[in-house]
N, C-alpha and C positions, 0 to 999 in steps of 0.2 A: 574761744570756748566752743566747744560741742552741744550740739542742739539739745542732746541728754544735758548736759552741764548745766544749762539756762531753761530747760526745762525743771531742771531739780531746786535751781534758785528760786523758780516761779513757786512753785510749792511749798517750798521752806518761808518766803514772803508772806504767802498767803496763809498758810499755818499761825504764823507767827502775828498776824495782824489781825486775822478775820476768821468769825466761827464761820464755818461750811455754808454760806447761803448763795441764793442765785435771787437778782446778778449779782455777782463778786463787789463788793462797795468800793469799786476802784477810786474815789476820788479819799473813805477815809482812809484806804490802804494810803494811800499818799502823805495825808494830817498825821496819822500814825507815822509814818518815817520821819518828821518833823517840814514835811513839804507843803507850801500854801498854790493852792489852784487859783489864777488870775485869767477871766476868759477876757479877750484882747479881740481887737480888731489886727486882723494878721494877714489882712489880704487874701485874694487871691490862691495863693500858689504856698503860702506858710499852713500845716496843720496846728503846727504845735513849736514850742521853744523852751527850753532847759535854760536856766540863768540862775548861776551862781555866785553869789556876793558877800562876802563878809563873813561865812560861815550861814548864809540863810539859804536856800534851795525855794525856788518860784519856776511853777510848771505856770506858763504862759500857752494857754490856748483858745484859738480861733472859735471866735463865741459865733461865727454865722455858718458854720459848719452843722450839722444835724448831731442830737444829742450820743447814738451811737457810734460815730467818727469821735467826737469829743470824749469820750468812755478808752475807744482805743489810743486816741494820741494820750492821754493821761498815760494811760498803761506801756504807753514807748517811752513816752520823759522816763517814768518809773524805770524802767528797762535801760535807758542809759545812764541812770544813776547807780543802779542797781552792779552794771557794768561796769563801773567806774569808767565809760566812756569820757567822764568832762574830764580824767587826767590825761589824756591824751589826744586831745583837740589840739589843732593849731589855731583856732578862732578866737584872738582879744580881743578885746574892745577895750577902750579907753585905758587907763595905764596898767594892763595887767593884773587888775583887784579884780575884776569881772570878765566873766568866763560865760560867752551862751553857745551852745550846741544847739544847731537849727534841723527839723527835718524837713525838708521839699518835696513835694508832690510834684517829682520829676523822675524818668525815666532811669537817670545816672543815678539818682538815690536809691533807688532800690537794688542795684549792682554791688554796692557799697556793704562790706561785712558787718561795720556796726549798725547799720540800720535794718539789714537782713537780723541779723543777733536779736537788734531793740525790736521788730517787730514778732520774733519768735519766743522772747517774753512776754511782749502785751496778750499776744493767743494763748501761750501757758496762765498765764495769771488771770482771762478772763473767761476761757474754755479748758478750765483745766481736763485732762483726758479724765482721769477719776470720774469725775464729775459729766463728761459727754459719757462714760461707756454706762455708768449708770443709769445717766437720762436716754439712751437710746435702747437699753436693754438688747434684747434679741432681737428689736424689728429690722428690718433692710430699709434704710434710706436711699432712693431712688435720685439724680441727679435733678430732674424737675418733676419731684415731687410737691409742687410747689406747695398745698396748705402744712404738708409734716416740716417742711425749711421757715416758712414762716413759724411756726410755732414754739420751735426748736429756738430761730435767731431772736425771737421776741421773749425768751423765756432766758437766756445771757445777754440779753440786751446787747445784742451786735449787729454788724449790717449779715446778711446774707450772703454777702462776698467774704465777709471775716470768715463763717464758719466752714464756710465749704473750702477755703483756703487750709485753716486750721485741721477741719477730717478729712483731703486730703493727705498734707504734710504727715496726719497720725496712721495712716494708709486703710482708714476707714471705707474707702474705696477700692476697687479692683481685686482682684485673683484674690488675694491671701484674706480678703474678707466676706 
C-alpha cells in the first residue's frame, strides 16, 4: 500500500470508531475493532506483539515502556491488523491455530515494509494531519522549539520523536512549508 492508502485507512478507522477528540483513545479504537489490550512483560527489546487465536485478537504490550510508547505500539498492532499483516507472516507458533506478528526495536525492523506501513498507521491514527494542521494553524514550528513541541506532543500524547517524525513525513517542514 501507499502511504496515501494507509493514511486514508487511518482516517476511515478513526471516523469510524471515535468522535474527533485528542488524544485519539487508541486503546478504545482497539475494544471497538473487537481487540483486548494485555500489557506484558516483554523484555527488553519487544515493544509490542499481535496474537491471534481462535478468532480473538490480543495486542500484547510492553507494560515497563512509558505510557506514550505504549499509545504508539497499540496503534502499530492496530496497523498490522488493520493491514492484514498476520495473513502473511511466516511466524507459527504451536500447531498453526496461533499466529503472533512481533515488532523489534531493532535496526533490520524498521527496514522492513510492514513495519515502515504499521508505523505510518499508528502516526496517521494518532496525529492525524487534519487534526495537526488545525492544531498548528498558521504558526511556524521551529525544529527546537522546545516548550511549542512539548505542548503539541503532550496534547496527542506522543513522544516528541513521534511527532516530529510524523510533521516531517507530512512535510511540515522545509521549502514547501
Amino acid at each position: 500500500m501507499t502511504p496515501g492508502e494507509i493514511e486514508r485507512l487511518a482516517l476511515e478507522i478513526r471516523r469510524k470508531t471515535t468522535m474527533d477528540v485528542l488524544p485519539v483513545p487508541v486503546e478504545k479504537i482497539a475494544r471497538m475493532l473487537g481487540m483486548k489490550i494485555q500489557p506484558a512483560d516483554l523484555g527488553d527489546e519487544v515493544s509490542g506483539v499481535l496474537v491471534i487465536e481462535g478468532g480473538q485478537t490480543i495486542i500484547g504490550v510492553n507494560a515497563d515502556h512509558p505510557e506514550v510508547r505504549q499509545r504508539f505500539t497499540i496503534a502499530h498492532e492496530i496497523g498490522h491488523f488493520i493491514l492484514q499483516h498476520h495473513t502473511h507472516t511466516d511466524l507459527f507458533v504451536d500447531d498453526g491455530d496461533f499466529l503472533a506478528v512481533y515488532r523489534r526495536d531493532n535496526p533490520r525492523s524498521r527496514d522492513n515494509k510492514r513495519e515502515r506501513d504499521a508505523n505510518t498507521f499508528a502516526g496517521a491514527l494518532l496525529m492525524p494531519k487534519d487534526v495537526l494542521e488545525r492544531e498548528l494553524g498558521s504558526r511556524s514550528l521551529g525544529l527546537f522549539d522546545d516548550p511549542d513541541w512539548k505542548a503539541l506532543a503532550e496534547r496527542f500524547d506522543v513522544s516528541r520523536q513521534a511527532l516530529l517524525i510524523r510533521l516531517t513525513k507530512l512535510g511540515f517542514f522545509g521549502p514547501s512549508y
